[in-house]
ZAMIVO-855553 format. One record per residue: residue number from 1; residue in three letters; x, y, z of N, C-alpha, C, O in turn; chain. Coordinates in pm, 1 decimal, padded with zeros to 6 digits, m for minus. Last residue first. Layout:
// ZAMIVO-855553
+-------+------+----------+----------+----------+----------+----------+----------+----------+----------+----------+----------+----------+----------+--------+
! kekol ! roti !      npx !      npy !      npz !     capx !     capy !     capz !      cpx !      cpy !      cpz !      opx !      opy !      opz ! fidren !
+-------+------+----------+----------+----------+----------+----------+----------+----------+----------+----------+----------+----------+----------+--------+
!   NUM !  ALA !        X !        Y !        Z !        X !        Y !        Z !        X !        Y !        Z !        X !        Y !        Z !      A !
...
+-------+------+----------+----------+----------+----------+----------+----------+----------+----------+----------+----------+----------+----------+--------+
END
This chain:
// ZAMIVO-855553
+-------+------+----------+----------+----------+----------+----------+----------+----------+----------+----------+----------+----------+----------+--------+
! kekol ! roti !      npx !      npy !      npz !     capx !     capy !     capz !      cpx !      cpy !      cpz !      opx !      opy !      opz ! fidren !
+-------+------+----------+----------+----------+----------+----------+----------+----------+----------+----------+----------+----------+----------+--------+
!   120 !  UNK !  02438.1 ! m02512.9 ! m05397.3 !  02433.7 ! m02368.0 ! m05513.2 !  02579.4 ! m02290.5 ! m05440.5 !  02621.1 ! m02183.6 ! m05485.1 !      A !
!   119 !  UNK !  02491.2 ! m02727.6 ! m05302.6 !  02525.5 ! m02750.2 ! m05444.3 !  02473.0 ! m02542.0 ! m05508.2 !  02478.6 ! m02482.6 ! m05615.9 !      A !
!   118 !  UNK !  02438.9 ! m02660.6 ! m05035.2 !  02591.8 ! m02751.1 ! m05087.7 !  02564.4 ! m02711.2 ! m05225.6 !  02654.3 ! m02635.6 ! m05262.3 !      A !
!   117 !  UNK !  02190.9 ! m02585.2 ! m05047.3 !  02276.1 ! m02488.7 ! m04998.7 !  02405.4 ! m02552.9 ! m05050.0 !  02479.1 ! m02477.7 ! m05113.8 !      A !
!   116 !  UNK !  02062.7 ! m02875.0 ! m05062.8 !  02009.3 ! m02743.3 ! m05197.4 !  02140.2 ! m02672.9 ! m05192.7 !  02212.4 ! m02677.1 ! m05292.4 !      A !
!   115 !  UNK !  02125.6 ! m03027.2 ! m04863.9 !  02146.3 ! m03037.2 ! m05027.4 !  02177.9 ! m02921.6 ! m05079.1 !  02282.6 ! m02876.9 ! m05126.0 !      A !
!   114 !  UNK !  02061.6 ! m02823.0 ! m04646.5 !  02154.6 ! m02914.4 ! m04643.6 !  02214.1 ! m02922.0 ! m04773.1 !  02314.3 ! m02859.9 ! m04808.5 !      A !
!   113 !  UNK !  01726.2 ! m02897.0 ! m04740.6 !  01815.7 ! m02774.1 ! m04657.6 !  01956.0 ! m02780.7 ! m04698.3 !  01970.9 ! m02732.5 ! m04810.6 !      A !
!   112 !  UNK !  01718.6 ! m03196.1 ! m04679.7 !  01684.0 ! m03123.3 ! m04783.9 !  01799.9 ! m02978.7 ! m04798.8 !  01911.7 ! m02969.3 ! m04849.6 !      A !
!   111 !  UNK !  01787.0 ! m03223.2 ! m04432.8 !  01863.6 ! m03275.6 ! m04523.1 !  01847.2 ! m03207.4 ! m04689.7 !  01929.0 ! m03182.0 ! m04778.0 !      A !
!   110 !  UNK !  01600.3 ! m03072.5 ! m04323.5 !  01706.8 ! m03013.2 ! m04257.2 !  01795.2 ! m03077.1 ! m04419.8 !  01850.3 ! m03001.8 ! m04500.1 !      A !
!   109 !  UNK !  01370.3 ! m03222.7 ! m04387.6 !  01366.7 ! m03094.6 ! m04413.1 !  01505.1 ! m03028.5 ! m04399.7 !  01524.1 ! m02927.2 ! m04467.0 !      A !
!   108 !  UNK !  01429.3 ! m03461.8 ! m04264.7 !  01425.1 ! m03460.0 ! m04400.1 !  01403.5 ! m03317.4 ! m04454.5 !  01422.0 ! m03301.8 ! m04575.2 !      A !
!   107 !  UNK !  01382.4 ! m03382.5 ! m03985.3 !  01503.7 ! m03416.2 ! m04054.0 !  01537.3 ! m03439.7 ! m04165.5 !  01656.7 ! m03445.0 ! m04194.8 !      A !
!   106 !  UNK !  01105.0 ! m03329.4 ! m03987.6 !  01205.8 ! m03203.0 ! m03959.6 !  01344.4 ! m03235.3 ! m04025.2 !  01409.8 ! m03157.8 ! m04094.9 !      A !
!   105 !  UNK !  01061.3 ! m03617.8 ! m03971.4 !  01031.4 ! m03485.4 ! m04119.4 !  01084.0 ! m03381.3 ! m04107.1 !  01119.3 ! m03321.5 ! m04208.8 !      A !
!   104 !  UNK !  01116.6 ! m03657.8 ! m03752.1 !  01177.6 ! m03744.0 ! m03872.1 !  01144.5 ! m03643.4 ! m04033.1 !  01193.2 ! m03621.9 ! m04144.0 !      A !
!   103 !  UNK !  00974.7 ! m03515.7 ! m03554.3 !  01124.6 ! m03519.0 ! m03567.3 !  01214.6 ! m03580.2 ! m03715.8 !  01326.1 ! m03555.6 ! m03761.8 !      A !
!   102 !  UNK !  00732.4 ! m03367.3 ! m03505.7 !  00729.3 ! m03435.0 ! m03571.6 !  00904.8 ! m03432.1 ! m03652.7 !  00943.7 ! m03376.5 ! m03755.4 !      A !
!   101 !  UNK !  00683.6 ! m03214.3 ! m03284.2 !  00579.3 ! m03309.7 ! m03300.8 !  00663.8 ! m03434.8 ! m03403.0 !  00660.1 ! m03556.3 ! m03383.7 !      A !
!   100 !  UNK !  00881.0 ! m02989.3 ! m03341.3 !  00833.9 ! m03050.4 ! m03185.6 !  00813.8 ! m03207.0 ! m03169.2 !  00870.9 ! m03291.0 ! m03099.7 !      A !
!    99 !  UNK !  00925.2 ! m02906.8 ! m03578.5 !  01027.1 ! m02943.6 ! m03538.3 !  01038.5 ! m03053.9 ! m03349.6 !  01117.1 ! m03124.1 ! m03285.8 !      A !
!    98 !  UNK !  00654.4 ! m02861.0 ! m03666.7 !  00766.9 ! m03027.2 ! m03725.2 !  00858.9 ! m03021.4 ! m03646.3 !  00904.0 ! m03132.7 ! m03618.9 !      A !
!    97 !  UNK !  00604.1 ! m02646.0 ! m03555.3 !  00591.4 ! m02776.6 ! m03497.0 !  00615.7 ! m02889.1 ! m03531.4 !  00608.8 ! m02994.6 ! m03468.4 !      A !
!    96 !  UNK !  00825.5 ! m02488.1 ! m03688.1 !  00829.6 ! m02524.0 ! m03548.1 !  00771.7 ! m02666.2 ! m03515.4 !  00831.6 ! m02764.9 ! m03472.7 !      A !
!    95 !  UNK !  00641.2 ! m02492.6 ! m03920.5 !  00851.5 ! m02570.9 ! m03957.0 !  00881.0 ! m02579.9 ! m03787.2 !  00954.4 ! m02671.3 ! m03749.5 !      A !
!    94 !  UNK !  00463.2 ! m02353.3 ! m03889.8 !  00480.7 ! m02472.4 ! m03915.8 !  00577.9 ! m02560.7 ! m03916.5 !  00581.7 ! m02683.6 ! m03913.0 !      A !
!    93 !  UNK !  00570.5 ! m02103.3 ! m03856.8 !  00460.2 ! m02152.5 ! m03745.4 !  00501.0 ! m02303.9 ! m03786.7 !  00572.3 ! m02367.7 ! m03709.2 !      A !
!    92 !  UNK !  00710.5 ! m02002.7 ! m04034.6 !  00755.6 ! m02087.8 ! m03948.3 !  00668.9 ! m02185.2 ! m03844.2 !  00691.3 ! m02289.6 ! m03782.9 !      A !
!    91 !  UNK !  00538.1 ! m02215.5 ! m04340.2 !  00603.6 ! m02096.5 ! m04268.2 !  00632.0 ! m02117.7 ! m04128.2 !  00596.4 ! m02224.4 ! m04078.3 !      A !
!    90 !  UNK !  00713.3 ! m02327.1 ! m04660.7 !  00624.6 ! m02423.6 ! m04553.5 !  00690.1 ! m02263.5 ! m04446.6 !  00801.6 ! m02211.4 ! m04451.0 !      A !
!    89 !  UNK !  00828.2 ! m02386.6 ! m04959.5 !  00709.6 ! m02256.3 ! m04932.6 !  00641.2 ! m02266.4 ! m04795.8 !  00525.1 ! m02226.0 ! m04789.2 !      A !
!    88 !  UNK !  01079.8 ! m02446.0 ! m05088.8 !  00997.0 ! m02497.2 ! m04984.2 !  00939.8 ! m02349.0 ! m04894.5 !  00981.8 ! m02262.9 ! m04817.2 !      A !
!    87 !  UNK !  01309.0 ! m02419.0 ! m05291.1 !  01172.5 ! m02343.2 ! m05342.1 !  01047.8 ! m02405.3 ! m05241.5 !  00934.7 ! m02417.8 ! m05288.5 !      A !
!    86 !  UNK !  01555.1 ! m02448.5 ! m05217.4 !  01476.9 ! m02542.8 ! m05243.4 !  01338.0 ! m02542.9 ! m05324.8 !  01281.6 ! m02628.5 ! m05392.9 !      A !
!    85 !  UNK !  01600.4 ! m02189.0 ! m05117.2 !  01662.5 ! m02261.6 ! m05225.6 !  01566.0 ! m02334.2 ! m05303.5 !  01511.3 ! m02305.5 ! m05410.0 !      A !
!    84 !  UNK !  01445.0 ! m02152.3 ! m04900.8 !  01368.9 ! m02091.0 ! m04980.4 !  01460.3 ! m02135.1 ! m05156.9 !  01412.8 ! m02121.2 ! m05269.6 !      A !
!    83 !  UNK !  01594.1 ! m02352.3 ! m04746.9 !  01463.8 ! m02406.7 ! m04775.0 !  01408.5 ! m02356.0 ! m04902.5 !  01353.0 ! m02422.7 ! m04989.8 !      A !
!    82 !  UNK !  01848.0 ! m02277.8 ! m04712.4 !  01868.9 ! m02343.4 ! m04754.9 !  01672.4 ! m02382.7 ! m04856.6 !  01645.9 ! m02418.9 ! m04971.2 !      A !
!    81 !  UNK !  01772.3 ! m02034.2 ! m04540.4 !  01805.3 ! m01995.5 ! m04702.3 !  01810.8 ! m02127.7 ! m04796.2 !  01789.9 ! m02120.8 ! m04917.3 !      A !
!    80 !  UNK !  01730.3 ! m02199.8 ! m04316.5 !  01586.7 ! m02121.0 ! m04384.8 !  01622.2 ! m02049.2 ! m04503.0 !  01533.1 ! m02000.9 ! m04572.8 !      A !
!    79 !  UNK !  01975.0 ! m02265.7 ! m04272.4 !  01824.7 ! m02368.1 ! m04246.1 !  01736.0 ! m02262.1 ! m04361.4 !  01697.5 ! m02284.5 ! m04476.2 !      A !
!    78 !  UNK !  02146.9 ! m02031.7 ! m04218.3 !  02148.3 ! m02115.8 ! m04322.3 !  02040.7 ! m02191.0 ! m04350.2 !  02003.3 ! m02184.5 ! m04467.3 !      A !
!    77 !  UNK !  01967.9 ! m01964.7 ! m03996.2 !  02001.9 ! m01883.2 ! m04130.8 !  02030.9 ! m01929.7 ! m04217.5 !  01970.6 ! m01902.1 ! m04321.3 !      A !
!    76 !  UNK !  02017.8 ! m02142.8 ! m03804.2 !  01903.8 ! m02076.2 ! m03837.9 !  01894.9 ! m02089.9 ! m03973.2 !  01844.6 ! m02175.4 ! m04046.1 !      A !
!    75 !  UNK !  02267.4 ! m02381.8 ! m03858.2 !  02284.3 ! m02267.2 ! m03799.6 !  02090.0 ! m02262.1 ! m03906.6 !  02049.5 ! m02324.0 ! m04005.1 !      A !
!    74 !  UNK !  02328.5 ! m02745.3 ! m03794.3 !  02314.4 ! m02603.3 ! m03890.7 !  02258.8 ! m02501.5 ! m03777.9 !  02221.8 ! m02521.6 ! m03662.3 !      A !
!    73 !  UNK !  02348.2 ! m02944.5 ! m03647.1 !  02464.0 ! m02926.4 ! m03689.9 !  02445.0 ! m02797.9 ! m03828.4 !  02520.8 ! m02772.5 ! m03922.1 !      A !
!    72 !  UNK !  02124.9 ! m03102.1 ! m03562.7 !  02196.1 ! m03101.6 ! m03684.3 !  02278.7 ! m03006.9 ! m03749.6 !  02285.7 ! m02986.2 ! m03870.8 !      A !
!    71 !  UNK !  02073.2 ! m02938.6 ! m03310.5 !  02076.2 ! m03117.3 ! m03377.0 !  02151.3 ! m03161.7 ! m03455.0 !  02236.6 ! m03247.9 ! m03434.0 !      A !
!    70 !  UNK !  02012.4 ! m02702.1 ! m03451.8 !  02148.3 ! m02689.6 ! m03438.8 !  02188.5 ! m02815.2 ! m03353.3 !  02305.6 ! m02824.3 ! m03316.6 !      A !
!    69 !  UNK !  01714.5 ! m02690.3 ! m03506.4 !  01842.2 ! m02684.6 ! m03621.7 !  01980.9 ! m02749.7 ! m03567.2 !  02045.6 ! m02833.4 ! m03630.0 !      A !
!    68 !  UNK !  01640.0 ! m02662.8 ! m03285.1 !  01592.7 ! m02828.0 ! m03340.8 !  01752.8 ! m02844.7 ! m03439.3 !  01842.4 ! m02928.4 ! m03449.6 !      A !
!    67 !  UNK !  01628.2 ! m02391.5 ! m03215.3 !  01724.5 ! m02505.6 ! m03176.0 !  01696.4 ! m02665.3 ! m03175.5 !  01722.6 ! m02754.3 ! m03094.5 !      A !
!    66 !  UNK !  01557.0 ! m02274.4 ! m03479.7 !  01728.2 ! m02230.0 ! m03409.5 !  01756.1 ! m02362.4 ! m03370.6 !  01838.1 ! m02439.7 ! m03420.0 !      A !
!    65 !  UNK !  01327.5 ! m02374.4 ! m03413.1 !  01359.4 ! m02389.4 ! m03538.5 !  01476.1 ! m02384.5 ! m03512.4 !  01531.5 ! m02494.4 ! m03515.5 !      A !
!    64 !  UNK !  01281.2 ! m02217.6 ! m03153.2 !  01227.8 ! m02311.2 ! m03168.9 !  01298.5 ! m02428.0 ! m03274.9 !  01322.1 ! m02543.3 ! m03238.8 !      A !
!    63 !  UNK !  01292.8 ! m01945.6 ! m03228.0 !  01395.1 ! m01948.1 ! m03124.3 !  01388.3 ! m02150.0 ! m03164.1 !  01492.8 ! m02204.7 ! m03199.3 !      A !
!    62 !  UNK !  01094.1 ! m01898.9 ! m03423.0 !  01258.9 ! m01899.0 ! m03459.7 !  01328.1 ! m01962.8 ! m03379.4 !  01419.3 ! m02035.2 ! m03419.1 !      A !
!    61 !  UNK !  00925.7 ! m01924.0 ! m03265.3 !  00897.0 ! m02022.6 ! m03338.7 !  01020.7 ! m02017.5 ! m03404.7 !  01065.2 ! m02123.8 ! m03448.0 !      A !
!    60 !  UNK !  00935.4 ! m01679.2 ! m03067.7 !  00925.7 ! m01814.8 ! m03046.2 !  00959.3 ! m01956.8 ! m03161.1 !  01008.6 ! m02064.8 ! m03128.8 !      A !
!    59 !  UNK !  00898.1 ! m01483.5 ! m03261.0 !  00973.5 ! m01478.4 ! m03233.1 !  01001.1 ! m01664.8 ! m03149.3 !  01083.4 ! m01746.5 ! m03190.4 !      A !
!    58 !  UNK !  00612.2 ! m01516.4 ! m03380.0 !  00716.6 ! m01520.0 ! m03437.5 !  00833.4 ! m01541.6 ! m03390.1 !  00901.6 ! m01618.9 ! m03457.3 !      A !
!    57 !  UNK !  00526.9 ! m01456.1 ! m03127.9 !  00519.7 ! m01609.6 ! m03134.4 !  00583.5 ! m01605.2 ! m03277.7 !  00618.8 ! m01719.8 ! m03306.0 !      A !
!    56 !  UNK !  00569.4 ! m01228.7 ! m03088.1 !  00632.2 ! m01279.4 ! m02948.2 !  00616.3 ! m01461.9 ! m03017.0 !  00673.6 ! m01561.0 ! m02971.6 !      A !
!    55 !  UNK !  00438.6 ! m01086.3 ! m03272.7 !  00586.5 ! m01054.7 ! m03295.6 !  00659.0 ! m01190.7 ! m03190.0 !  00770.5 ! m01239.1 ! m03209.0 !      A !
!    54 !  UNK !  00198.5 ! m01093.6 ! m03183.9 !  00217.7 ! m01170.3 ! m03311.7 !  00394.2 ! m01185.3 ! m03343.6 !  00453.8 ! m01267.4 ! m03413.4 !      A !
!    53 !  UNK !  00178.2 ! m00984.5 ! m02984.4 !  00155.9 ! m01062.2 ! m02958.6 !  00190.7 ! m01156.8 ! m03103.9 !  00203.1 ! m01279.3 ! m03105.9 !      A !
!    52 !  UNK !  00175.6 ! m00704.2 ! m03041.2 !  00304.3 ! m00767.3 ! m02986.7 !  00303.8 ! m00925.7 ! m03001.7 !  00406.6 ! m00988.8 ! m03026.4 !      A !
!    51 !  UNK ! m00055.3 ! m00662.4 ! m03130.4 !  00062.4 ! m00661.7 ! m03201.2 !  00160.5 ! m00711.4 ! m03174.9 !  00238.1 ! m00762.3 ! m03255.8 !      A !
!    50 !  UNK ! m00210.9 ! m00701.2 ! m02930.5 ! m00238.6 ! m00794.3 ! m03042.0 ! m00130.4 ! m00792.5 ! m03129.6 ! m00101.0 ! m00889.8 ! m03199.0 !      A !
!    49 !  UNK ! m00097.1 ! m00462.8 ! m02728.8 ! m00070.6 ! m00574.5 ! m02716.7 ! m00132.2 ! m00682.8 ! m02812.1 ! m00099.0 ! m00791.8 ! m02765.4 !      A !
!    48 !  UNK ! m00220.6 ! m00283.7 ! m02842.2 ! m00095.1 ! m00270.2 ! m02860.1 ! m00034.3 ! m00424.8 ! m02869.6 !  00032.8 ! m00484.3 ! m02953.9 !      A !
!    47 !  UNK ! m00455.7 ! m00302.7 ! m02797.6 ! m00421.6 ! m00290.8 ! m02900.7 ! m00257.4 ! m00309.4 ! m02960.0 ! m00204.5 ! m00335.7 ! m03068.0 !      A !
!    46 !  UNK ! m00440.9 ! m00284.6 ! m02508.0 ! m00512.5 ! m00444.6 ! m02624.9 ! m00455.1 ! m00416.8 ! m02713.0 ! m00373.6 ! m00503.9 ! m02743.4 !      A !
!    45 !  UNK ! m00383.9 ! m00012.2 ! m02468.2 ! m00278.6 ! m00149.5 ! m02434.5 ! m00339.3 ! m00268.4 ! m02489.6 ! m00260.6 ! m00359.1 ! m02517.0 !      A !
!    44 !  UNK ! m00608.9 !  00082.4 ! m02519.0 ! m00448.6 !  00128.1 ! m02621.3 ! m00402.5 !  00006.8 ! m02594.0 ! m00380.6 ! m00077.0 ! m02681.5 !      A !
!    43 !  UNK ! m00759.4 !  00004.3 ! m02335.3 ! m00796.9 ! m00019.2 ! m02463.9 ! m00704.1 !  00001.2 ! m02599.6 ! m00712.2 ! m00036.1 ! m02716.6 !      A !
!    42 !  UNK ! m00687.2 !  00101.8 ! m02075.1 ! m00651.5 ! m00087.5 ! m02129.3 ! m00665.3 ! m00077.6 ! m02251.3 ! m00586.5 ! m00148.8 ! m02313.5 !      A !
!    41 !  UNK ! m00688.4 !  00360.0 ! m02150.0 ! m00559.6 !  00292.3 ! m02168.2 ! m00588.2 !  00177.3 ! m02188.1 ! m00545.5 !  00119.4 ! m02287.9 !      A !
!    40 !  UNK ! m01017.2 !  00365.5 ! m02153.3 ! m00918.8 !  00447.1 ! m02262.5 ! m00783.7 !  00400.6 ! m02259.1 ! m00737.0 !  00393.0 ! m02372.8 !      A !
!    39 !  UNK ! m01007.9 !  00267.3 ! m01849.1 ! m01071.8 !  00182.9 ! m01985.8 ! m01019.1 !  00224.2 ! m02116.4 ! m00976.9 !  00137.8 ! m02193.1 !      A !
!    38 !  UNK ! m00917.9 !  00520.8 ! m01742.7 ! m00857.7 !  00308.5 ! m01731.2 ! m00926.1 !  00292.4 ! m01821.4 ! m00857.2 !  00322.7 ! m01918.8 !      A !
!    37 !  UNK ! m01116.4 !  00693.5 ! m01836.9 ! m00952.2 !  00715.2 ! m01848.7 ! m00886.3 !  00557.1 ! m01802.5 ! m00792.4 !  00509.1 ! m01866.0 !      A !
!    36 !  UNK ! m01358.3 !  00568.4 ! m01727.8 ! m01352.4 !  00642.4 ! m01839.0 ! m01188.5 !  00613.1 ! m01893.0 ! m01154.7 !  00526.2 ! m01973.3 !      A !
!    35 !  UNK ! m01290.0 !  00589.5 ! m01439.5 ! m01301.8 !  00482.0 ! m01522.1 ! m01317.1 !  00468.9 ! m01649.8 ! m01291.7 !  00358.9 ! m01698.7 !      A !
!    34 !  UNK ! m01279.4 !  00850.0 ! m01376.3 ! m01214.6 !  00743.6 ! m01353.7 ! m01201.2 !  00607.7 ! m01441.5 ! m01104.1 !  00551.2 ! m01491.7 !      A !
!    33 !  UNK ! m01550.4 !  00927.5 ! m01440.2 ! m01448.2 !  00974.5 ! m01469.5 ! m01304.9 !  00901.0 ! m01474.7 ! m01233.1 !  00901.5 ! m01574.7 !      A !
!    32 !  UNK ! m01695.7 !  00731.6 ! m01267.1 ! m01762.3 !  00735.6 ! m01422.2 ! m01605.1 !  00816.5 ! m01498.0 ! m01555.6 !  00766.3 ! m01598.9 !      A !
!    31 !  UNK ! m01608.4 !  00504.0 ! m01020.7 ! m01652.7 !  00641.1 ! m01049.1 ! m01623.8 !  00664.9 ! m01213.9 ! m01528.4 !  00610.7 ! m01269.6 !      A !
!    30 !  UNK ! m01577.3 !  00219.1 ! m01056.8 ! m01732.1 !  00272.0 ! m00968.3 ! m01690.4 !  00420.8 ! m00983.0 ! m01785.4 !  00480.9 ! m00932.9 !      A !
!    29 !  UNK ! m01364.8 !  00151.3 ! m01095.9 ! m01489.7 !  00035.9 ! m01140.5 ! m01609.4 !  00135.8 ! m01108.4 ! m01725.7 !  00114.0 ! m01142.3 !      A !
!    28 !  UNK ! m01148.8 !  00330.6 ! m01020.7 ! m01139.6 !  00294.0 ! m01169.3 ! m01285.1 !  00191.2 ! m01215.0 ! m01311.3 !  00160.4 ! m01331.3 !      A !
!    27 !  UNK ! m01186.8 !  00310.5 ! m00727.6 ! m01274.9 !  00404.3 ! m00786.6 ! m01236.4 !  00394.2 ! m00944.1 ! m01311.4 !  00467.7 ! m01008.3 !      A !
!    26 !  UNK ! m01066.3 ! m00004.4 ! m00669.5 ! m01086.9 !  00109.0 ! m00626.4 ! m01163.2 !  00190.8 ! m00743.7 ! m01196.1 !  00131.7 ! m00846.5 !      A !
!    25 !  UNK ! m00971.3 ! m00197.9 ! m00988.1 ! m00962.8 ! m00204.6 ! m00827.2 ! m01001.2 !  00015.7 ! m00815.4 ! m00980.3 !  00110.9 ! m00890.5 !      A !
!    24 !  UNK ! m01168.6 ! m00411.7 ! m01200.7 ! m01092.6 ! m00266.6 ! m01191.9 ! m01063.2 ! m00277.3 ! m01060.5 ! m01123.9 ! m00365.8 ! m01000.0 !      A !
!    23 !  UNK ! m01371.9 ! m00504.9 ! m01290.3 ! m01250.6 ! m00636.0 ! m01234.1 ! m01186.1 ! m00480.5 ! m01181.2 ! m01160.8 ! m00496.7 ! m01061.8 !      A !
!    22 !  UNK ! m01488.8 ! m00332.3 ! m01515.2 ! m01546.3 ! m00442.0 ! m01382.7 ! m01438.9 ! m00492.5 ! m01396.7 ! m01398.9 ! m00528.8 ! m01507.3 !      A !
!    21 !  UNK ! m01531.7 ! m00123.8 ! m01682.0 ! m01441.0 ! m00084.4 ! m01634.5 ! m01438.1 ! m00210.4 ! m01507.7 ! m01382.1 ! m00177.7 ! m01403.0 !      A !
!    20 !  UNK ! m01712.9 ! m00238.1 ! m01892.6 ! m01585.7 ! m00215.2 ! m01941.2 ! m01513.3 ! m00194.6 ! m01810.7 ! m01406.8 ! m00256.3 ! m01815.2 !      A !
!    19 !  UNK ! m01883.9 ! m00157.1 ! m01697.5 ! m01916.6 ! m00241.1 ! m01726.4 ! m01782.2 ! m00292.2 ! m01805.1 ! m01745.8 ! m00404.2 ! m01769.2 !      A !
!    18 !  UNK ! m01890.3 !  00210.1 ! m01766.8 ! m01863.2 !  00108.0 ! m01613.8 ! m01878.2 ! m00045.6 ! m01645.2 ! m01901.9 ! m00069.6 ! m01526.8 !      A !
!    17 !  UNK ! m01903.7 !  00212.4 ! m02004.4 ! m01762.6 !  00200.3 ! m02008.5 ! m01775.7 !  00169.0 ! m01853.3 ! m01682.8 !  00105.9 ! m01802.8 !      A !
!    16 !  UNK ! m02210.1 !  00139.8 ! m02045.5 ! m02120.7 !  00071.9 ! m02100.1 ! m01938.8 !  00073.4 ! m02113.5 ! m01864.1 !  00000.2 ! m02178.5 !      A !
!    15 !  UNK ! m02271.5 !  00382.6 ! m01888.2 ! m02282.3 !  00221.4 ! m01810.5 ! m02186.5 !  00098.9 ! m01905.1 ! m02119.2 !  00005.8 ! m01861.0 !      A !
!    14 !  UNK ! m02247.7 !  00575.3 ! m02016.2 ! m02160.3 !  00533.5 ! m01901.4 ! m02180.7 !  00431.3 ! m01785.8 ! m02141.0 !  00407.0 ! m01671.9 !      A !
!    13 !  UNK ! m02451.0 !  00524.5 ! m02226.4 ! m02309.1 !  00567.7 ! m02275.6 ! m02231.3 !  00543.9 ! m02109.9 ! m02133.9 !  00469.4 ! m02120.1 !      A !
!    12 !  UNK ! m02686.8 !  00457.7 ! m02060.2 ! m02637.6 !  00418.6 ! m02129.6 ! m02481.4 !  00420.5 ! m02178.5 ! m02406.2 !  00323.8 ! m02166.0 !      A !
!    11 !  UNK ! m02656.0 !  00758.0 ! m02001.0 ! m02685.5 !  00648.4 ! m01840.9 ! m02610.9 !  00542.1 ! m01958.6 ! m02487.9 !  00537.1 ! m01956.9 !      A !
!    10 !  UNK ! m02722.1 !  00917.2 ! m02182.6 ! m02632.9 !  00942.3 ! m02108.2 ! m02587.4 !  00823.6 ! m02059.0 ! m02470.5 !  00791.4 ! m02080.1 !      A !
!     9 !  UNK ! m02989.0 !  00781.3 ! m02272.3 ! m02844.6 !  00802.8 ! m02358.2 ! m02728.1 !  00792.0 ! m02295.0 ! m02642.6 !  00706.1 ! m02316.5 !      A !
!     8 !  UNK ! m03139.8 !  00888.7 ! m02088.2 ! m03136.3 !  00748.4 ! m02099.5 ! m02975.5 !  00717.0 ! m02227.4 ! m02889.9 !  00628.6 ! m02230.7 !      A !
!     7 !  UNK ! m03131.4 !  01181.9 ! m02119.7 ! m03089.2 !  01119.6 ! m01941.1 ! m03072.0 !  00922.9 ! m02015.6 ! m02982.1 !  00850.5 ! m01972.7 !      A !
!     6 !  UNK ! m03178.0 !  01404.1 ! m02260.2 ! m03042.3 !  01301.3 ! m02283.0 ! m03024.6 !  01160.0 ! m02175.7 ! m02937.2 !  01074.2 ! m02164.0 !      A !
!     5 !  UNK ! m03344.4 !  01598.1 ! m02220.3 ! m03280.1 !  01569.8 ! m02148.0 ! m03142.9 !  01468.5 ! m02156.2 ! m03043.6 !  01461.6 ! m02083.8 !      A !
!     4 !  UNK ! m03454.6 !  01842.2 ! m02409.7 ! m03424.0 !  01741.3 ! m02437.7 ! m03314.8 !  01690.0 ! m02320.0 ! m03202.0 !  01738.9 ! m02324.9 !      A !
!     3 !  UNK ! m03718.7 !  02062.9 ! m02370.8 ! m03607.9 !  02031.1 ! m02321.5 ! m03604.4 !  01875.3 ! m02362.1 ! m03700.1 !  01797.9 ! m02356.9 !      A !
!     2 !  UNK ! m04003.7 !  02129.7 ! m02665.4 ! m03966.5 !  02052.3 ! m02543.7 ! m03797.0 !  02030.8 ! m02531.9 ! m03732.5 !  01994.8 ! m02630.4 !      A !
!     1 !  UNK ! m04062.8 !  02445.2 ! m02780.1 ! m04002.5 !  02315.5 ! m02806.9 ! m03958.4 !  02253.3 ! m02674.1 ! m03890.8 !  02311.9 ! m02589.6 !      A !
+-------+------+----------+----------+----------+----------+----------+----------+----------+----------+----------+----------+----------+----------+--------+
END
């Protein structure tokens, strides 16, 4: 039975993590071992980092909402118990950029807000 060399497989399989490994500085772009192990972390750290990344513009869009809110003379927390009162199903992503773009509806949102929370 003929030796099976692997040689085009091989070459393959570590051309596609040298190629993964380009922008790299020093022997992380150009030695196969090396670069192997950087490419295995950036690849935790993407991952990691798509997560974060969702937490960081949640987090933004509160900070955002916080301080359109407090214009008017409300606090976050109240703002956003006042809404789900209301039975206003709108999420923050969105209630931010009313709060940017679009000032006069933010304020009818706030008044809304406002209502509901006074009377329950």
């Amino acid at each position: 039975m003929p030796r099976a060399k692997r040689g085009t497989k091989a070459r393959a399989r570590r051309n596609k993590i040298l190629k993964a490994a380009r922008g790299m500085v020093g022997s992380r772009h150009a030695v196969f071992k090396v670069a192997q192990q950087s490419v295995f972390r950036a690849m935790q750290h993407a991952f990691a980092g798509r997560k974060q990344k969702k937490r960081d513009y949640r987090s933004l869009w509160i900070t955002r909402i916080n301080a359109a809110c407090r214009g008017y003379d409300m606090s976050y927390s109240r703002f956003m118990h006042g809404l789900k009162l209301a039975n206003i199903g709108l999420n923050r992503k969105l209630i931010a950029d009313m709060a940017i773009n679009d000032a006069p509806g933010f304020g009818k949102l706030v008044e809304k807000a406002k209502a509901t929370a006074v009377t329950q």
